[in-house]
C-alpha positions as CSV (number, residue, x, y, z in Angstrom):
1,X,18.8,0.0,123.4
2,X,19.6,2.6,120.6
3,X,21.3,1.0,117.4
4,X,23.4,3.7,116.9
5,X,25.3,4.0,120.6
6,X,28.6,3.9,120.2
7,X,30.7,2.5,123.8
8,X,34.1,5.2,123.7
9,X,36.3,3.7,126.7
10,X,38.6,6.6,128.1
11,X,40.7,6.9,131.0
12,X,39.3,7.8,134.5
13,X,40.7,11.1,134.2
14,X,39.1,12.1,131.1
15,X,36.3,10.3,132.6
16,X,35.8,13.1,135.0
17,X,36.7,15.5,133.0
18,X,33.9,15.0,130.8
19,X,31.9,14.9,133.6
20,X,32.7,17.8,135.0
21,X,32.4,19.7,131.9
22,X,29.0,18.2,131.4
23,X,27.7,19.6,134.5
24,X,29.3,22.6,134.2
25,X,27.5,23.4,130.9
26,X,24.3,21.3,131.7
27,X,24.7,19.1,129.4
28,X,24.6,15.2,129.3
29,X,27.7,13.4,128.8
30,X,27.1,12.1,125.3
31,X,26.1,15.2,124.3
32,X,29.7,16.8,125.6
33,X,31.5,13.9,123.8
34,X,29.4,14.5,120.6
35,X,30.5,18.1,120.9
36,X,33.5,18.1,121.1
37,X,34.2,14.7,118.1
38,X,32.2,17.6,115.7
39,X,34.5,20.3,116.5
40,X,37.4,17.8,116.0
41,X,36.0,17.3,112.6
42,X,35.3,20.5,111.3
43,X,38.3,22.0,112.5
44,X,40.0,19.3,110.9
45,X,38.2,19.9,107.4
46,X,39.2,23.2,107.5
47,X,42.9,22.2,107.5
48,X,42.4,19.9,104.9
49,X,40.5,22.4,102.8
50,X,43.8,25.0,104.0
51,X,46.1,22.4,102.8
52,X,44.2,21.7,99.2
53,X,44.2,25.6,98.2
54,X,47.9,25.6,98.9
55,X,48.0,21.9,96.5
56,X,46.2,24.1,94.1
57,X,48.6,26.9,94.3
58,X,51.6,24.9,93.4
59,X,49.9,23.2,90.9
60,X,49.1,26.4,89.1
61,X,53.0,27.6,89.8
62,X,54.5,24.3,88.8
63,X,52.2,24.5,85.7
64,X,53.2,27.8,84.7
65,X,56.9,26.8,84.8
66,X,56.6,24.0,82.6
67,X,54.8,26.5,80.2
68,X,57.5,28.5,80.5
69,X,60.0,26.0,79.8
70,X,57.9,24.1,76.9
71,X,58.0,27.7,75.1
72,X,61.4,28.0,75.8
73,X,62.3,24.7,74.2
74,X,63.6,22.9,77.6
75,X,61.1,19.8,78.5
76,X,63.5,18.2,80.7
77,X,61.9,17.2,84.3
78,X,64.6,17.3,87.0
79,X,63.9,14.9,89.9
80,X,63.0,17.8,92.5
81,X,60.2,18.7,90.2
82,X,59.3,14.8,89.8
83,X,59.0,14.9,93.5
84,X,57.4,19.0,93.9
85,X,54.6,17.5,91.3
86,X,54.0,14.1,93.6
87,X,53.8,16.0,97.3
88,X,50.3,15.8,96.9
89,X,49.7,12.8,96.2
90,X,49.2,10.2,99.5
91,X,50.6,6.7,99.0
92,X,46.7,6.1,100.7
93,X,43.9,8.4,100.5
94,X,40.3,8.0,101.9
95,X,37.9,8.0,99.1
96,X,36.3,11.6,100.8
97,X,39.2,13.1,100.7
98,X,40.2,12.0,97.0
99,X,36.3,13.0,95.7
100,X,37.0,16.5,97.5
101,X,40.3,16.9,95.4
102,X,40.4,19.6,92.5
103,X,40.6,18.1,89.3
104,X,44.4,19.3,89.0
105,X,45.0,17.5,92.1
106,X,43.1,14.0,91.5
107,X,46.0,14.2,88.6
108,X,49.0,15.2,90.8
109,X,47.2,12.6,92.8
110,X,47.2,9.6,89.9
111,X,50.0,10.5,88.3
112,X,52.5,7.9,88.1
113,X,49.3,5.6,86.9
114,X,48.4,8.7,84.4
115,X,51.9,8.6,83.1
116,X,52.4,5.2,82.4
117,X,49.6,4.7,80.9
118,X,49.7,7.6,78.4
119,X,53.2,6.3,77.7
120,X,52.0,3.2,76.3
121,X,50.0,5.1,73.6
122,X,53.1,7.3,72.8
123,X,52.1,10.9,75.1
124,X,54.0,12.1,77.6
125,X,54.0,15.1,80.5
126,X,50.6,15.0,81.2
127,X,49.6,18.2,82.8
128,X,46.7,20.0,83.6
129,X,45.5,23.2,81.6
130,X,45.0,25.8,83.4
131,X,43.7,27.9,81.0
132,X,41.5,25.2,79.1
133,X,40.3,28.0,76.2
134,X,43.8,28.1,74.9
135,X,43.1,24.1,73.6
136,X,39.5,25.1,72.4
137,X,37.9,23.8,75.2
138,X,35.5,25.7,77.4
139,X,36.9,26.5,80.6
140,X,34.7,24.5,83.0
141,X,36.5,21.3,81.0
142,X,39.2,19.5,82.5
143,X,41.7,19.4,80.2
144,X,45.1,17.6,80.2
145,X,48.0,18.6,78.0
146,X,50.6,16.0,76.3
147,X,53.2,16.2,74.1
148,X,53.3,13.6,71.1
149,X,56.3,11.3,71.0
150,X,55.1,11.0,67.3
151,X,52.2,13.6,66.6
152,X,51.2,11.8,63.5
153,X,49.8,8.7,66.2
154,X,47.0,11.2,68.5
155,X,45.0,8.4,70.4
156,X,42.8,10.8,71.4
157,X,40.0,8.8,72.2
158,X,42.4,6.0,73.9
159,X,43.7,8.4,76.0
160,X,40.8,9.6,77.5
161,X,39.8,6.1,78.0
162,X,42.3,5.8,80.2
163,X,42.3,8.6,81.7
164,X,38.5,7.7,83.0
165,X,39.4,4.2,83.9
166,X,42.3,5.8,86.5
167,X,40.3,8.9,87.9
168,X,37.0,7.9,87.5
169,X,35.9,11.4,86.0
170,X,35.9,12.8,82.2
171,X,39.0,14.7,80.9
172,X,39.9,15.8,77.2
173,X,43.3,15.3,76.7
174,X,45.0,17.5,73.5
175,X,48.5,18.1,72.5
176,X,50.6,20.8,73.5
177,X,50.6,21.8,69.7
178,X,47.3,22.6,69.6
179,X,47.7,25.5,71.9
180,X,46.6,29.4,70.7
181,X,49.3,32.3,71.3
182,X,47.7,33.9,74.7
């Protein structure tokens, strides 16, 4: 017997129906049933792959606003943006679906972990850089943003420590000071 056969029990209805469809297209039954589970799958890659350009849409909008608002002076984050910021994130997430994440959204994703752990070595509002050149940083690096509870005490190198251990990937993290007019 082949190692890989997989018993599926179904109903006697769905029994038949796979039946019938199998003979209808001449096809074997295992081959209908293997059909039909890879069309299940791709379709439902496709709506996960809809659903993540969305995520990176309102990252990119939520981003933008807290630009705005940093250049205006007002850093305050109300508790609808705490949440807007956190609809990404899954309180569980298969480890495919979290390595086909953006980099702005395996943040979203990690970032009550991201936050408190920055706050210990005295940054806070991590958020992603869109626009990675304004930090002089090429644009293929990821890039997070912070601002400096003190800005004389830059842990650069602690930061980005941590910011490996919690998402597994490379990130450069600067202050919001650093950025160029643009």
């Amino acid at each position: 017997m082949d190692e890989w056969v997989t018993t599926v029990k179904v109903d006697r209805e769905t029994h038949r129906l796979i039946g019938d469809l199998a003979h209808l297209l001449g096809r074997s039954r295992k081959d209908v049933v293997r059909d039909a589970v890879l069309a299940f799958a791709a379709w439902r890659e496709r709506m996960l792959d809809d659903g993540l350009d969305a995520a990176v849409h309102r990252i990119a909008a939520a981003s933008q606003k807290h630009e705005m608002r940093a250049a205006a002076g007002g850093l305050d984050v109300t508790s609808a943006e705490r949440v807007e910021r956190s609809r990404i994130g899954a309180a569980r997430m298969s480890p495919r679906v979290e390595a086909a994440l953006s980099p702005a959204e395996l943040l979203e994703h990690h970032r009550p972990e991201i936050e408190a752990a920055f706050e210990r070595l005295g940054a806070s509002e991590p958020r992603f850089a869109i626009d990675p050149r304004r930090y002089g940083h090429l644009a293929e690096h990821r890039v997070i943003v912070v601002d400096l509870v003190d800005p004389a005490r830059f842990e650069k190198t602690r930061l980005q420590a941590a910011a490996f251990d919690i998402m597994a990937m490379h990130w450069f993290v600067v202050p919001a000071e650093w950025a160029t007019p643009g």
